[in-house]
Backbone as a chain_set.jsonl record, in Angstrom:
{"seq": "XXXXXXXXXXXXXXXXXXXXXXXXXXXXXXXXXXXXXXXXXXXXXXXXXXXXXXXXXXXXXXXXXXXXXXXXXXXXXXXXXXXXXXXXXXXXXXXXXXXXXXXXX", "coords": {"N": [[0.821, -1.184, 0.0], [1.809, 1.166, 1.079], [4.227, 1.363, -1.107], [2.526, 1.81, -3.221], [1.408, 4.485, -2.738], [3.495, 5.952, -2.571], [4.495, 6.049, -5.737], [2.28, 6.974, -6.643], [1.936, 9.273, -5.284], [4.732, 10.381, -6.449], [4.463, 10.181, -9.171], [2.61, 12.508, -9.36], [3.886, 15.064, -8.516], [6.067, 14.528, -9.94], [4.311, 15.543, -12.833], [2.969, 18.018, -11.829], [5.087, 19.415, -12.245], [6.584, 19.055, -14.828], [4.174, 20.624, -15.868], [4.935, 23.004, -14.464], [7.046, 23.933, -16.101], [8.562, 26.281, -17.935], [7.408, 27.844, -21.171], [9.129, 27.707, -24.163], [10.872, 31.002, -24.729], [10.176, 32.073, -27.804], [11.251, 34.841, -30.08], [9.674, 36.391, -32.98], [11.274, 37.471, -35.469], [11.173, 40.908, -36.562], [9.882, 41.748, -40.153], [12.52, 42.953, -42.438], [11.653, 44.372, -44.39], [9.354, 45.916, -46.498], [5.922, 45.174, -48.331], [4.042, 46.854, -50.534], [1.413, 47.395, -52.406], [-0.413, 47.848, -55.57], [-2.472, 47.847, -57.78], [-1.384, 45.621, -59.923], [0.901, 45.797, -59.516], [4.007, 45.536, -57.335], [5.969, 46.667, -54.639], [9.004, 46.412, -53.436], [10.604, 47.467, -50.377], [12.92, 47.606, -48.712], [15.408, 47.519, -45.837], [17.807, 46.754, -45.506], [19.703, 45.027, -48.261], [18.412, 44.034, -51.153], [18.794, 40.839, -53.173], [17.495, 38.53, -54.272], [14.084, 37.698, -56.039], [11.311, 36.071, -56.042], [8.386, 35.489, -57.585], [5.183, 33.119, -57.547], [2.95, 31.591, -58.94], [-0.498, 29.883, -56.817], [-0.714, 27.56, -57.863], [2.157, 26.671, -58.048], [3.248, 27.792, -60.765], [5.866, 29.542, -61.953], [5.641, 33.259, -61.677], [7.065, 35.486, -61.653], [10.703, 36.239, -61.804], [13.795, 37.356, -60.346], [17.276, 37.709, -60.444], [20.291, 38.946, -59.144], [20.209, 41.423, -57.784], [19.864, 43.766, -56.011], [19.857, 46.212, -54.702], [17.815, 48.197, -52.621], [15.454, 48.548, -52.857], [12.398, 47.518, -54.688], [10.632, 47.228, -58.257], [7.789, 45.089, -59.212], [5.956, 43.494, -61.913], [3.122, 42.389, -62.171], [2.139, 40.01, -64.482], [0.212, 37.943, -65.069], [-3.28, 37.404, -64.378], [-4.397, 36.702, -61.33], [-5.678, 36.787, -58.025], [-3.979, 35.953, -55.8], [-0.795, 35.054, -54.769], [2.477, 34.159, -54.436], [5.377, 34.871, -52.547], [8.762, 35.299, -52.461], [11.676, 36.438, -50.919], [15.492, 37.035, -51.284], [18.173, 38.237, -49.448], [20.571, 39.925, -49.259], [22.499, 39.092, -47.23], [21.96, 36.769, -46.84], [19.66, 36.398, -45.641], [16.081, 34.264, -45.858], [12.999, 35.007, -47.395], [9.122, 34.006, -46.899], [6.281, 34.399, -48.126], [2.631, 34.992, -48.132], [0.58, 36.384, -50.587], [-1.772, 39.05, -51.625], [-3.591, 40.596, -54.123], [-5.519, 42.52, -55.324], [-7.912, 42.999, -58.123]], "CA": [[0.0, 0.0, 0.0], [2.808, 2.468, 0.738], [4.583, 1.531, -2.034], [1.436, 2.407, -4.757], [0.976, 5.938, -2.314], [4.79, 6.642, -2.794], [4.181, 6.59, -6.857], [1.342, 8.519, -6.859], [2.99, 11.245, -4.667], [5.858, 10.584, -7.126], [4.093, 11.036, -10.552], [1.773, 13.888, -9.123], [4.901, 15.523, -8.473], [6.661, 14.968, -11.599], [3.411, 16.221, -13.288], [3.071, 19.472, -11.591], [6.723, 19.855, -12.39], [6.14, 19.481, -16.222], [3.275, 21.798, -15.997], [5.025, 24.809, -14.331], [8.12, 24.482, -16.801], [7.662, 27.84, -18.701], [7.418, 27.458, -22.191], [10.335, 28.069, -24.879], [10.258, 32.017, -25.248], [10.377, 31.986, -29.511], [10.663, 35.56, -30.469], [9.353, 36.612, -34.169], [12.094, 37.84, -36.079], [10.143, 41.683, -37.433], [10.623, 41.17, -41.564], [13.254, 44.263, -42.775], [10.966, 44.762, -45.715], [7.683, 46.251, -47.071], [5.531, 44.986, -49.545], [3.686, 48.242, -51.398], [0.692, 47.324, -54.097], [-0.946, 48.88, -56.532], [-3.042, 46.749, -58.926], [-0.676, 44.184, -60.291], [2.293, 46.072, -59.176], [4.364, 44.965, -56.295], [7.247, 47.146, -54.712], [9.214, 45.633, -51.882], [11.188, 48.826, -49.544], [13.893, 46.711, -47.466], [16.339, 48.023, -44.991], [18.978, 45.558, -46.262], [20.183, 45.068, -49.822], [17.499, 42.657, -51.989], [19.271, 40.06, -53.733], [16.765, 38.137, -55.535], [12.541, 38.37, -55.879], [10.443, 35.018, -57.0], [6.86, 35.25, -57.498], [4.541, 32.16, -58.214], [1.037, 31.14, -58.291], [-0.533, 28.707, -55.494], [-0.585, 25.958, -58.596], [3.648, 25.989, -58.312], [3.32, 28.505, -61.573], [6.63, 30.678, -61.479], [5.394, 33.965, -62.708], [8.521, 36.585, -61.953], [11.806, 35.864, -61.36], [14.61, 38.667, -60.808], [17.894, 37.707, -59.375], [21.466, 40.141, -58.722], [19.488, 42.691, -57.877], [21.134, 44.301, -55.194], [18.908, 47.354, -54.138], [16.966, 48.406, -51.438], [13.759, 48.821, -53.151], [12.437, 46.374, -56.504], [9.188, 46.953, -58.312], [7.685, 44.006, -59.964], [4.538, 44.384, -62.689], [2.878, 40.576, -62.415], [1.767, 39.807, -65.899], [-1.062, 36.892, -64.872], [-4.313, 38.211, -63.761], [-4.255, 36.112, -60.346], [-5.279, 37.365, -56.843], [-2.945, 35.002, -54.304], [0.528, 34.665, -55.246], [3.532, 33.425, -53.029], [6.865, 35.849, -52.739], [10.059, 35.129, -51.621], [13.034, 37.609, -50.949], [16.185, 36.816, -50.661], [18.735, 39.185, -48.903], [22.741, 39.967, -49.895], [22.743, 38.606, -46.015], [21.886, 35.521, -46.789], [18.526, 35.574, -45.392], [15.06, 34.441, -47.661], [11.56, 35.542, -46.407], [8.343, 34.03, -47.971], [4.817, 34.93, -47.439], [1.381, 34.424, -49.349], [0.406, 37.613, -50.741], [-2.676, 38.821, -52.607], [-3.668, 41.475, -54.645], [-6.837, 43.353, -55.93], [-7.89, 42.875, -60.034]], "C": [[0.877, 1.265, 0.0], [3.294, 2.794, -0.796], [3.464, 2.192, -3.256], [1.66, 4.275, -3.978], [2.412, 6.63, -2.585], [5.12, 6.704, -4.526], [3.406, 7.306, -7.322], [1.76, 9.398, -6.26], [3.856, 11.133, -5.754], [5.597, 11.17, -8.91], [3.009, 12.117, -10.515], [3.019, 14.713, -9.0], [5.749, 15.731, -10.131], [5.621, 15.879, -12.644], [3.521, 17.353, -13.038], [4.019, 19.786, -12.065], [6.527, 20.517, -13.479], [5.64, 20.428, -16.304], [4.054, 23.393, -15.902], [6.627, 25.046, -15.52], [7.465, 25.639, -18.017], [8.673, 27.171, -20.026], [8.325, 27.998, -23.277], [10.09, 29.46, -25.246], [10.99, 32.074, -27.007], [9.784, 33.665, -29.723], [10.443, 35.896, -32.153], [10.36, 37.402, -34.496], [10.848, 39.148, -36.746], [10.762, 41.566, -39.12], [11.37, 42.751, -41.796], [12.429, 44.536, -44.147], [9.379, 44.963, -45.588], [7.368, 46.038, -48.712], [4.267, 46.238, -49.84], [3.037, 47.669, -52.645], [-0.469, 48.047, -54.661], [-1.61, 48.653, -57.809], [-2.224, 45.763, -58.824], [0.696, 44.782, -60.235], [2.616, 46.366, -57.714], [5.687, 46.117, -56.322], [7.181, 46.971, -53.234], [10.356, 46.963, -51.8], [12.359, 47.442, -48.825], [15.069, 47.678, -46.78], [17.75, 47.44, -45.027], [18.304, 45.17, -48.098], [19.167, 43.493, -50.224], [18.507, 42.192, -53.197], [18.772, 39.488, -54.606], [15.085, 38.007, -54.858], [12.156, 36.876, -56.678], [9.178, 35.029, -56.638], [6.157, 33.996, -58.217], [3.105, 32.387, -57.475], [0.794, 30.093, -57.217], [-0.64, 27.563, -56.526], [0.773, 26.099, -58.649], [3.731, 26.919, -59.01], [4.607, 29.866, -61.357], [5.959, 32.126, -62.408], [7.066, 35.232, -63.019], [10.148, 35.841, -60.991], [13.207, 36.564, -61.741], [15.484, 37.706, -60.285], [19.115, 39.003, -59.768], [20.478, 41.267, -58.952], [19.932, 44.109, -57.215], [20.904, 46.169, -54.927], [18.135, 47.052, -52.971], [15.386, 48.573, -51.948], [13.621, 48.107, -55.049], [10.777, 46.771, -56.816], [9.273, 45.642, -59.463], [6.571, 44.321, -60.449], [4.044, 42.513, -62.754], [1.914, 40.533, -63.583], [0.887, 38.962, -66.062], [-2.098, 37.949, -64.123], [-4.892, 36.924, -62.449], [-4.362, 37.233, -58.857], [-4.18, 37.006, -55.641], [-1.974, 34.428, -55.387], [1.609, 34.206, -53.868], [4.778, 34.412, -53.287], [7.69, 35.478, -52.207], [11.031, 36.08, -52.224], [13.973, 37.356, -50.307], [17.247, 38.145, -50.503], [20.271, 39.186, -49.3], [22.967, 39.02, -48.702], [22.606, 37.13, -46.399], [20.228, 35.034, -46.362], [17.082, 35.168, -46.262], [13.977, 34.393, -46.448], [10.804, 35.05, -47.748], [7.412, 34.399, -47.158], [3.903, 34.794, -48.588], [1.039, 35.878, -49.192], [-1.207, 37.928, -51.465], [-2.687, 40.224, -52.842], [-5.032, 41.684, -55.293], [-6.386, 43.545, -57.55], [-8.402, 44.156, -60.082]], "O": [[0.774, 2.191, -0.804], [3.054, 3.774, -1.501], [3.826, 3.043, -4.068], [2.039, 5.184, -4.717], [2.436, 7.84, -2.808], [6.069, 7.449, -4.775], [3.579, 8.147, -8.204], [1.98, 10.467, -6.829], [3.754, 12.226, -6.311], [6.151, 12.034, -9.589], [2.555, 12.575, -11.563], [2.983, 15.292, -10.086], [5.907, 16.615, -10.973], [6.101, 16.855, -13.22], [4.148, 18.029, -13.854], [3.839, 20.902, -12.552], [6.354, 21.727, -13.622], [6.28, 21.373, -16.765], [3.98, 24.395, -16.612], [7.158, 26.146, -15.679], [6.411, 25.745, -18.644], [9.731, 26.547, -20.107], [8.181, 29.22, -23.234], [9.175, 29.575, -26.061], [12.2, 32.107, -27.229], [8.599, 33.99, -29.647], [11.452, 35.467, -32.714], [10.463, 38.306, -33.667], [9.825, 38.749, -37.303], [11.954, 41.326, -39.314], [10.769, 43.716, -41.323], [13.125, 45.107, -44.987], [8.522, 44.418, -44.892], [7.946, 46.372, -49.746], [3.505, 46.291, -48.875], [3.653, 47.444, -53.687], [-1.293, 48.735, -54.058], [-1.281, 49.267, -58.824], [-2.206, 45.029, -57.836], [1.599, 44.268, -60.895], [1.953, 47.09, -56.971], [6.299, 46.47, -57.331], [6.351, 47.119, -52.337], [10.893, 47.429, -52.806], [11.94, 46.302, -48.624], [15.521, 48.601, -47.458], [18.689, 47.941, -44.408], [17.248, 45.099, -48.725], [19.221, 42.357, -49.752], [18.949, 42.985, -54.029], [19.212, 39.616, -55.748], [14.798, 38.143, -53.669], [12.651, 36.602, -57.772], [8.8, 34.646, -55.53], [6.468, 33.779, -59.388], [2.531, 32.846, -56.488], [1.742, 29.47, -56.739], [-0.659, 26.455, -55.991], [1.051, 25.468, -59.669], [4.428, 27.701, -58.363], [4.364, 30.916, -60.762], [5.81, 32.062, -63.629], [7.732, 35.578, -63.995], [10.366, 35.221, -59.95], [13.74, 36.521, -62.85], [14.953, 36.786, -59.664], [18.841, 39.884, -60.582], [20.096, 41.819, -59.984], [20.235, 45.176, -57.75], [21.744, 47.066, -54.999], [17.876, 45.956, -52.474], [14.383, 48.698, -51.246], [14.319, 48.174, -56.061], [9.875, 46.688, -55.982], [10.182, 45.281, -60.21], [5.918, 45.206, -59.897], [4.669, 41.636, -63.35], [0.845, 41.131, -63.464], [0.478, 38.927, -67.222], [-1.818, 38.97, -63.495], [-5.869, 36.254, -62.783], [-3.57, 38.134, -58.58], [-3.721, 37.768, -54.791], [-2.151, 33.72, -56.379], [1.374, 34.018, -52.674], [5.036, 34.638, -54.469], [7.379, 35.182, -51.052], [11.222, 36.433, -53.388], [13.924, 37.314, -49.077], [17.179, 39.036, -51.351], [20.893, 38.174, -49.622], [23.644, 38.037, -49.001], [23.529, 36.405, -46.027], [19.673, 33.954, -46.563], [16.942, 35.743, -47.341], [13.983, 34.014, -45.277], [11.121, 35.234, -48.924], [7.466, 34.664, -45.957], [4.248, 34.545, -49.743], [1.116, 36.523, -48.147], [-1.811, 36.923, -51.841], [-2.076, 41.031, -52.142], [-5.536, 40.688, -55.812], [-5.35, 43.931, -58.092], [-8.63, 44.689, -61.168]]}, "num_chains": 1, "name": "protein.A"}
């Protein structure tokens, strides 16, 4: 009888434990860039040097594709008549940012 009351004290214990461990703080990286549209034209602002720009459709469809670009600010004119596209930007740094985007016909 002890023995069972000395595992339940023992995994009530471990339990609570688990519980109060505080949870991994993960902060959000803010993105160094702005996306800016205007019908079917896209212009990304960045605070760091843009490297390269790929736009596709949500079927995979690449529609634009810049690279050595190597400015702080890119406009792009998307040539499909599509509201939800996908962007990725990569940085001189090394880093690449995507995001699902959409746009007004």
């Amino acid at each position: 009888m002890m023995k069972a009351l000395h595992r339940l004290m023992a995994t009530t214990f471990l339990l609570l434990w688990m519980i109060q461990l505080p949870a991994q703080n993960v902060q959000k990286e803010s993105k160094p860039y702005k996306i800016l549209t205007s019908g079917r034209q896209l212009t990304i602002r960045s605070s760091k040097a843009i490297d390269h720009v790929m736009v596709w459709t949500t079927n995979g469809n690449r529609v634009v594709e810049q690279k050595s670009i190597n400015s702080n600010s890119f406009t792009i004119n998307i040539p499909i008549n599509r509201s939800t596209f996908f962007l990725m930007i990569g940085l001189t740094n090394g880093k690449i940012y995507t995001e699902k985007i959409g746009v007004r016909e």
